[in-house]
PAFI-628277 format. One record per residue: residue in one letter; x, y, z of N, C-alpha, C, O in turn. Coordinates in pm, 1 decimal, always signed. Atoms other than C-alpha are relative to their C-alpha. Example, Ala and Ser with C-alpha at 12.3 -4.5 7.8 and 13.67 -1.06 7.14 Angstrom:
// PAFI-628277
  residuo       n.u       n.v       n.w      ca.u      ca.v      ca.w       c.u       c.v       c.w       o.u       o.v       o.w
        A     +89.0    -119.0      +0.0   +1230.0    -450.0    +780.0     +90.0    +120.0      +0.0    +193.6    +118.1     +66.5
        S     -82.0    -119.0      -6.0   +1367.0    -106.0    +714.0     -77.0    +109.0     +73.0     -26.1    +219.8     +89.9
// end
This chain:
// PAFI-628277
  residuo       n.u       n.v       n.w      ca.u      ca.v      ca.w       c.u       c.v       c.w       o.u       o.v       o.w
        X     +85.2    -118.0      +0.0      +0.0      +0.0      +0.0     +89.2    +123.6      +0.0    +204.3    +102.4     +38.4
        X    -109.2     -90.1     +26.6    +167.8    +341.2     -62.7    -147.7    +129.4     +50.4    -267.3    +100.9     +44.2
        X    +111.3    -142.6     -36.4     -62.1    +682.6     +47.7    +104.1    +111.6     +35.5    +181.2    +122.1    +130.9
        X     -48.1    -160.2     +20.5     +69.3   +1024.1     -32.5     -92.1    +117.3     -81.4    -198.0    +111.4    -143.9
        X     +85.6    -131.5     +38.7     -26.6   +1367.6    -124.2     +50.8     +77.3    -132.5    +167.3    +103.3    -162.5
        X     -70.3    -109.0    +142.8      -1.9   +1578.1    -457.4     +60.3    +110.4     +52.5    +159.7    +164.1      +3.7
        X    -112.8    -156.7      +7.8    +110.9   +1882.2    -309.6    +189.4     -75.0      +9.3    +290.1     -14.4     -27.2
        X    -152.0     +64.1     -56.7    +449.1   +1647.2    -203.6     +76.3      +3.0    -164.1    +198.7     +15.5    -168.0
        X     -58.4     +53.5    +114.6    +519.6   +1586.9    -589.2     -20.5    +114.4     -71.7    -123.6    +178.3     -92.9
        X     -33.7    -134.2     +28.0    +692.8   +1858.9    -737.6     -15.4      +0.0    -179.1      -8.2    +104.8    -243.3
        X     +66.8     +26.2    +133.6    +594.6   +1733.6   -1097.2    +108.9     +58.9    -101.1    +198.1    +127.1     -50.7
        X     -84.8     -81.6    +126.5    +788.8   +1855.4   -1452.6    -133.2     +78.4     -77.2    -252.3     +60.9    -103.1
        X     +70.5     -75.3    +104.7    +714.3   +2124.5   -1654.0     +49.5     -26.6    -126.3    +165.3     -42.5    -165.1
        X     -19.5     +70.7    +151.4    +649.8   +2024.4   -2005.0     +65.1    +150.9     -75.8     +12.4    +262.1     -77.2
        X     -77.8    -129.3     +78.5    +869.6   +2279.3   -2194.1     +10.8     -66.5    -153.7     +93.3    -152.8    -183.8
        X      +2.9     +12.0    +165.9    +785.6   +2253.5   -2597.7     -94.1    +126.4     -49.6    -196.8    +162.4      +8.0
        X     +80.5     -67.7     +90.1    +673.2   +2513.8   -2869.1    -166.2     -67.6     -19.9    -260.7      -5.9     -69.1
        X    +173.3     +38.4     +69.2    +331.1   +2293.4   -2915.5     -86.3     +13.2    +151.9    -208.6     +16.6    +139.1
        X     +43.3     -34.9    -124.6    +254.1   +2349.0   -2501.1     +45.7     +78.2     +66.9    +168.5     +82.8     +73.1
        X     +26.7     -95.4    -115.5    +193.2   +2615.3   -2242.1     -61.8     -28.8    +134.8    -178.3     -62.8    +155.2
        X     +68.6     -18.5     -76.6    +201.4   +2632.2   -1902.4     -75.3    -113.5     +67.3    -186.3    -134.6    +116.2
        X     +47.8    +193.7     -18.3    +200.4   +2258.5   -1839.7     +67.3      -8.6     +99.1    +166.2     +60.1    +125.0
        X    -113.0     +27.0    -140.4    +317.1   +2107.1   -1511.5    -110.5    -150.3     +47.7    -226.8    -155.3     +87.7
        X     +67.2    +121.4      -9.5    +261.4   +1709.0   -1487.2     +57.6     -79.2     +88.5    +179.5     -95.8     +94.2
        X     -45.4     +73.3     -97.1    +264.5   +1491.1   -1211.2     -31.5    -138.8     -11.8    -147.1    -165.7     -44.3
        X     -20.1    +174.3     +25.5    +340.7   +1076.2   -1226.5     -62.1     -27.3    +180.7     +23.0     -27.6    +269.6
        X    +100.5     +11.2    -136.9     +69.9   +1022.6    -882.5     +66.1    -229.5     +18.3    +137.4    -308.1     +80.6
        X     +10.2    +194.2     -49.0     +45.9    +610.3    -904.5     +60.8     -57.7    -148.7      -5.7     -63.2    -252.1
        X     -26.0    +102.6    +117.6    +285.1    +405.5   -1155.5     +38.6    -154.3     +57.3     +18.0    -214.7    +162.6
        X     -42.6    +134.5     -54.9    +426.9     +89.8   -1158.3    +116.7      -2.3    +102.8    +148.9    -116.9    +134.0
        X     -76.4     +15.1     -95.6    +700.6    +185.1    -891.6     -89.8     +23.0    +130.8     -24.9     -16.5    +227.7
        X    +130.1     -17.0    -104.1    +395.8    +258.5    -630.5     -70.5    -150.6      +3.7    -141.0    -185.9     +98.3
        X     +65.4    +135.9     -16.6    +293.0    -127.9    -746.7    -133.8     +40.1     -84.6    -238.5      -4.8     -37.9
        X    +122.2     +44.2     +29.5     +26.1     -45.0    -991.8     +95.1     -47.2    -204.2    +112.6      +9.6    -312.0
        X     -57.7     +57.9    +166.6    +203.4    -262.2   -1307.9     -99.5    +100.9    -123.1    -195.6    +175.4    -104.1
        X     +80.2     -33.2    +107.4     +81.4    -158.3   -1638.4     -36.3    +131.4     -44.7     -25.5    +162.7    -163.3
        X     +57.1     -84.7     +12.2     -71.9    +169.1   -1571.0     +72.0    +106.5     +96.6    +145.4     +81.1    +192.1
        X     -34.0    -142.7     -62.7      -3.0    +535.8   -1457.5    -132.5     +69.4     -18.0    -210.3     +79.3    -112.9
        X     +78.5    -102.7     -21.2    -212.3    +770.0   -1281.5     +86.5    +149.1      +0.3    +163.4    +194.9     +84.9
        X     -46.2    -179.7     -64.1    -121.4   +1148.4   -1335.5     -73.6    +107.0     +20.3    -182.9     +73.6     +66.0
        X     +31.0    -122.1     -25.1    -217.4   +1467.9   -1300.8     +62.0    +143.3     -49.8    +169.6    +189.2     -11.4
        X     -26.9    -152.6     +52.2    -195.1   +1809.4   -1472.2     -54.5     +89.8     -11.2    -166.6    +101.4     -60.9
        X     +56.7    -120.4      -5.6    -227.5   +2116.0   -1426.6     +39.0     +99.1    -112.2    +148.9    +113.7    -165.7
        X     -11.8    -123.7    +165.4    -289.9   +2401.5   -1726.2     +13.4    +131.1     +67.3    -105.9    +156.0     +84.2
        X     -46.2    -157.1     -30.7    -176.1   +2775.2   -1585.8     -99.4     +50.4     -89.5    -132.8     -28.0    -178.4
        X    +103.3     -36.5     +34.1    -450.4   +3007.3   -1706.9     +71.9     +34.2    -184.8    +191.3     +45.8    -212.3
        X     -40.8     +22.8    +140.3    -427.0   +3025.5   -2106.3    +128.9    -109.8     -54.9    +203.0     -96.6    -152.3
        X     -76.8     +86.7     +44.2    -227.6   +2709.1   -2094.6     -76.3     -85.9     -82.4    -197.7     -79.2    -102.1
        X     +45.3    +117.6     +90.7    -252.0   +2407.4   -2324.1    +123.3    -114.5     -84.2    +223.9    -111.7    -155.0
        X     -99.7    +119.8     +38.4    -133.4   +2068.8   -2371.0      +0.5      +6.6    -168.3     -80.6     +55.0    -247.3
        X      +1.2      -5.1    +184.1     +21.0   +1995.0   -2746.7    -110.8     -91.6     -34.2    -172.3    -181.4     +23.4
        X    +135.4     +82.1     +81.9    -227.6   +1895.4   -3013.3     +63.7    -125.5     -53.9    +140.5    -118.7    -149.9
        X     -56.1    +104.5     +59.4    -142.7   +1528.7   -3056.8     -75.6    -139.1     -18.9    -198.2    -140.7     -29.1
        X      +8.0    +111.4     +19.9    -159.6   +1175.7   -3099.4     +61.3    -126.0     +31.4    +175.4    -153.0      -6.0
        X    -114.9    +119.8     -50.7     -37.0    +871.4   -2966.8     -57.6    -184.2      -2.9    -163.8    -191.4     +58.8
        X     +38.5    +161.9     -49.5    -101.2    +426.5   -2959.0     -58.2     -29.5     +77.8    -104.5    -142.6     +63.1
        X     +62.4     +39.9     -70.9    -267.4    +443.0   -2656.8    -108.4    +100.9     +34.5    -110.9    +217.6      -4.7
        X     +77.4     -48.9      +1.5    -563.1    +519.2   -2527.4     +17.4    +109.7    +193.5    +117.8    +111.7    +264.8
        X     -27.2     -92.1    -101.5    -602.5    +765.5   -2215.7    -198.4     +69.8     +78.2    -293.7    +122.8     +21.1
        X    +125.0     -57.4     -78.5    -906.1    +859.7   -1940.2     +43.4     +81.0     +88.7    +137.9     +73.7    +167.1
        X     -44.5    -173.2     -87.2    -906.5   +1202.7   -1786.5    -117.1     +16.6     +71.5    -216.5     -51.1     +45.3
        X    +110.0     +21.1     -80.9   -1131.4   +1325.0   -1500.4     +44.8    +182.3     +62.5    +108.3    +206.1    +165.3
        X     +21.3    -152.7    -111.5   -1148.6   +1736.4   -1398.0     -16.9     -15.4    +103.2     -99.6     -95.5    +146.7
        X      -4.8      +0.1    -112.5   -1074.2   +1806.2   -1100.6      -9.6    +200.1     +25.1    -107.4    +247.9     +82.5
        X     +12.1    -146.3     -45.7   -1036.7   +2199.3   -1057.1      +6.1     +54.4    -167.6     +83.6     +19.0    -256.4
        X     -19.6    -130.9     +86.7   -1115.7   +2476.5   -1315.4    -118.4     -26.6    -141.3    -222.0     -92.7    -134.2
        X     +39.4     +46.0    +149.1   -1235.7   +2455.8   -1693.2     +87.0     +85.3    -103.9    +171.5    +174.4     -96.1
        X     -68.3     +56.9    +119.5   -1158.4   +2395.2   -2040.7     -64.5     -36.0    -135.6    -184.6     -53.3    -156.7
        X      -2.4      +5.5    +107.8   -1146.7   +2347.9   -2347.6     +40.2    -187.1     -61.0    +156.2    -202.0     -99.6
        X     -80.3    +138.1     +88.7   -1087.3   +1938.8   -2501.0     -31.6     +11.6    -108.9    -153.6      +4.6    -123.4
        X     +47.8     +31.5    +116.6   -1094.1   +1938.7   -2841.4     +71.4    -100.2     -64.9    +194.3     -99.3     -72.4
        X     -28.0    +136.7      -3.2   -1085.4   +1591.9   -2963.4     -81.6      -8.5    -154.8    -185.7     +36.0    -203.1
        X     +87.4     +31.9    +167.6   -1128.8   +1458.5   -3334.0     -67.8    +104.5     -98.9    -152.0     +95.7    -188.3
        X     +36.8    -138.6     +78.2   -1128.3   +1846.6   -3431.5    -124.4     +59.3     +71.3    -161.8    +172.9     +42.4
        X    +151.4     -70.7     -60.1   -1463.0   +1908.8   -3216.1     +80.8     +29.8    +158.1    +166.8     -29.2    +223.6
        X      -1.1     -64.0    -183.0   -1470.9   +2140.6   -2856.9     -69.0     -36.8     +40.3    -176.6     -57.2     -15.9
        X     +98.8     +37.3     -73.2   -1605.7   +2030.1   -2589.0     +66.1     +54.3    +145.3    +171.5     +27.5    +202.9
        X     -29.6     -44.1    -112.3   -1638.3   +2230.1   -2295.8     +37.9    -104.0    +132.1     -25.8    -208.6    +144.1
        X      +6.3    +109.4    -149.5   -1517.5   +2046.6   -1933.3     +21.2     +96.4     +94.2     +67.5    +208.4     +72.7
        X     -40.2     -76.8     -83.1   -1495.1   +2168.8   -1637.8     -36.8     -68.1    +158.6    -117.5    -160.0    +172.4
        X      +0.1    +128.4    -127.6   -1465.6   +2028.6   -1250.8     -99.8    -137.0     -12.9    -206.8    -103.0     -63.3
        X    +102.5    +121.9      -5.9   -1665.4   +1687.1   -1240.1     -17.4     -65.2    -173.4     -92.1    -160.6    -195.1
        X     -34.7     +48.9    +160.6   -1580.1   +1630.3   -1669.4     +60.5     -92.6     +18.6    +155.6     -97.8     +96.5
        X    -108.3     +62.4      -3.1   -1474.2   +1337.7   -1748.5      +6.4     -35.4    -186.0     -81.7      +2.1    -263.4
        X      +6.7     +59.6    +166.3   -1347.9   +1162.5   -2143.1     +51.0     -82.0      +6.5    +129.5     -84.4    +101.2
        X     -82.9     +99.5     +17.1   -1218.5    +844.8   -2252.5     +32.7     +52.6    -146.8     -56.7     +94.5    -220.3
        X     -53.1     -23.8    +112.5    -983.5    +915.7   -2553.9     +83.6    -122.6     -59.9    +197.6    -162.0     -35.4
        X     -55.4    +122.9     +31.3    -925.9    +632.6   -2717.1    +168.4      -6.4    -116.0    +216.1    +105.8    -133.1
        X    -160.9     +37.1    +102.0    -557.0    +530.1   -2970.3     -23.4     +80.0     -85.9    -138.8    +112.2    -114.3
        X      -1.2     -69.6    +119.6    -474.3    +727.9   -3234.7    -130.4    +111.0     -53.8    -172.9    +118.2    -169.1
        X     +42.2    -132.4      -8.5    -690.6   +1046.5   -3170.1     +79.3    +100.4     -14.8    +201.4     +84.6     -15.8
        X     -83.9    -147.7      +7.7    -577.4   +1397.3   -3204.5     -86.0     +51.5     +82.0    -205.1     +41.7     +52.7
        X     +42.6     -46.3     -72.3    -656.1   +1579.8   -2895.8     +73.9    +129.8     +83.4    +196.0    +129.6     +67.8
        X     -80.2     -82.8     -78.3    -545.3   +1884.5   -2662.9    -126.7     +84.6     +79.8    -239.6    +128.1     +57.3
        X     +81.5    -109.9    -158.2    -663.8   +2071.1   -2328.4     +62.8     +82.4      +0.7    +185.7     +82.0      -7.0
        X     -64.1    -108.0     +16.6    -638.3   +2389.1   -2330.8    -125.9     +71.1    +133.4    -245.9     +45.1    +141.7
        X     +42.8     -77.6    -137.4    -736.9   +2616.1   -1985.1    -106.9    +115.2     -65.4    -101.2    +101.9    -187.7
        X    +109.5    -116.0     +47.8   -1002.6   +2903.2   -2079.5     -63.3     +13.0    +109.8    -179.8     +45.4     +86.5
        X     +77.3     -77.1    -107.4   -1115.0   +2980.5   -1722.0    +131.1    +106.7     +44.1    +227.6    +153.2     -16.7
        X    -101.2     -75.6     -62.5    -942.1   +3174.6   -1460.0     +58.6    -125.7    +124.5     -25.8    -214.3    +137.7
        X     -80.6     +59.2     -40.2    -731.4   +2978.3   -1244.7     +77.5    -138.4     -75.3     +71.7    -167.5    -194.8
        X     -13.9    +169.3     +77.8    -584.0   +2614.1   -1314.5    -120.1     -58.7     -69.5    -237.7     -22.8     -63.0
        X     +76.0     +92.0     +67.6    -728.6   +2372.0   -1515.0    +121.0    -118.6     +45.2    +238.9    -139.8     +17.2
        X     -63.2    +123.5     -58.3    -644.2   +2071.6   -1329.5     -67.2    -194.5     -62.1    -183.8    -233.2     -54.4
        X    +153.9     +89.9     +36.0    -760.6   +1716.2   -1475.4    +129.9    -162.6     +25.3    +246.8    -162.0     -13.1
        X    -105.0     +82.7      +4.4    -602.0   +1342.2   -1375.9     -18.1     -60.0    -141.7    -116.9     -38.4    -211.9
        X      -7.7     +70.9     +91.9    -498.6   +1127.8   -1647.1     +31.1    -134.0      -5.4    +149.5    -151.5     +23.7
        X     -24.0    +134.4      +6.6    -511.3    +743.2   -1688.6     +98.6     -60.4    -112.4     +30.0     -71.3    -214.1
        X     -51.5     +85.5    +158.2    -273.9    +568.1   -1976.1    +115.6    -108.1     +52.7    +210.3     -94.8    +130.2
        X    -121.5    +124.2     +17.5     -71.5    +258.1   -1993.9    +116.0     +32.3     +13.5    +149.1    +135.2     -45.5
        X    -102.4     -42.3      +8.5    +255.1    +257.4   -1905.5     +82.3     +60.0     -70.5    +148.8    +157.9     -36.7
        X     -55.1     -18.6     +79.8    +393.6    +268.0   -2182.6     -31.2    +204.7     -71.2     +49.9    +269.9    -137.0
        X     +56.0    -137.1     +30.3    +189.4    +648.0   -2244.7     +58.5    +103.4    +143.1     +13.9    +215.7    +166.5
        X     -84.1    -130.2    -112.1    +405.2    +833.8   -1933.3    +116.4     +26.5     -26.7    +209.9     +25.4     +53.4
        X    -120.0    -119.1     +37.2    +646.1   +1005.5   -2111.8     +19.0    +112.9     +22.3    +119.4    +168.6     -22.0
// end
């Protein structure tokens, strides 16, 4: 069993031309004992936004503080605290912040998707 707190995990900031204002935290992987899968967490700084991409695996996200913007498969869709999406393989997707404070939301994906 492992029990800790997010404020403790000082997280990376994603530094690339295709994102703003990113800061992601690795909560539960397979060194915590959960094989296979990673839980994280990220937070969007106000007019932040993750890059518009694509990747092999699939990925479930769940708002937690603020709102947003997902636009997924070229369509917006507002979220905001209590949102959740499953984004399945080879989508094109990105969160982008449009309130005022954070836009906070966790993220589910296969190990292999915590880069």
């Amino acid at each position: 069993m492992a029990v800790f707190h997010e404020r403790d995990n000082k997280g990376l900031k994603i530094e690339s031309p295709a994102a703003k204002f990113v800061l992601k935290k690795s909560l539960v992987t397979p060194k915590e004992g959960w094989e296979g899968s990673v839980m994280r967490i990220f937070e969007l700084g106000e007019g932040g936004y993750t890059p518009k991409h694509e990747h092999p695996w699939y990925h479930v996200n769940y708002v937690v503080e603020g709102s947003g913007v997902l636009n997924f498969d070229g369509k917006d869709y507002a979220v905001e605290a209590g949102s959740y999406a499953y984004i399945p393989e080879d989508v094109i997707h990105q969160f982008t912040n449009t309130g005022k404070g954070l836009l906070k939301f966790i993220c589910i994906v296969p190990e292999e998707g915590d880069i």
